[in-house]
C-alpha positions in Angstrom: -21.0 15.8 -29.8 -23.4 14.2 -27.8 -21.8 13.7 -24.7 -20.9 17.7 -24.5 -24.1 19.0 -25.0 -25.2 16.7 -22.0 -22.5 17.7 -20.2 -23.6 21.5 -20.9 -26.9 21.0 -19.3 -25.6 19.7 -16.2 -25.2 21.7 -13.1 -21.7 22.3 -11.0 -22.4 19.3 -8.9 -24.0 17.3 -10.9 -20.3 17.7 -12.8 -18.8 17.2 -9.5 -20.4 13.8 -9.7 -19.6 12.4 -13.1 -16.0 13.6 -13.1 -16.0 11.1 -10.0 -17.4 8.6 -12.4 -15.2 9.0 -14.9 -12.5 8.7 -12.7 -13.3 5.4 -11.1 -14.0 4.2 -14.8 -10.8 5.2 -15.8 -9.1 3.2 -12.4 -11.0 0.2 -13.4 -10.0 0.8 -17.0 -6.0 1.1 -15.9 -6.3 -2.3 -13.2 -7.5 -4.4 -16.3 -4.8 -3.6 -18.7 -2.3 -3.7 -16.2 -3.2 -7.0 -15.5 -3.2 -7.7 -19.4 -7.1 -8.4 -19.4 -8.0 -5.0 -21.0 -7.1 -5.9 -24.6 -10.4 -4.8 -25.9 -11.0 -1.9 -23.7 -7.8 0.4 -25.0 -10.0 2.3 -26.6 -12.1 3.1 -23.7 -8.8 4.4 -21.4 -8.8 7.4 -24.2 -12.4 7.9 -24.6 -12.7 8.1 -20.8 -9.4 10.5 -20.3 -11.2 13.1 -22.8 -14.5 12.7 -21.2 -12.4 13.9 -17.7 -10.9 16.7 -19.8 -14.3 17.8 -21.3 -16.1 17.7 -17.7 -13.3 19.6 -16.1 -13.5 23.0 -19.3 -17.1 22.4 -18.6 -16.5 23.2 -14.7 -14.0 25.6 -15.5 -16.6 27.5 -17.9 -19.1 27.3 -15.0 -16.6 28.8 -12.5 -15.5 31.5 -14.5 -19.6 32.9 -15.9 -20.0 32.9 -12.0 -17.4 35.0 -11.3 
């Protein structure tokens, strides 16, 4: 996948960084179909929860090679 192998040449704060992007994506995300406007952006809630998932193993991984 292209997003993991980018996410595999990051560094631990750079990581830091875009799992706070995803995050506010994923608030944004929520607000709009709570408010019923988000009809064509279900997919992206997913798509954005896995992104979090991927970036947080990828952190973990990092941790755990220091260690």
């Amino acid at each position: 996948m292209k997003i993991t192998s980018e996410l595999k040449a990051l560094s631990a704060a750079e990581l830091q960084n875009r799992l706070q992007e995803f995050k506010k994506e994923l608030l944004k995300l929520k607000v709009e179909v709570g408010a019923g406007t988000g009809t064509a952006s279900s997919g992206k809630v997913k798509r954005t929860k896995k992104n979090i998932a991927r970036v947080l193993t990828m952190l973990k991984q990092k941790e755990a090679s220091n260690k």
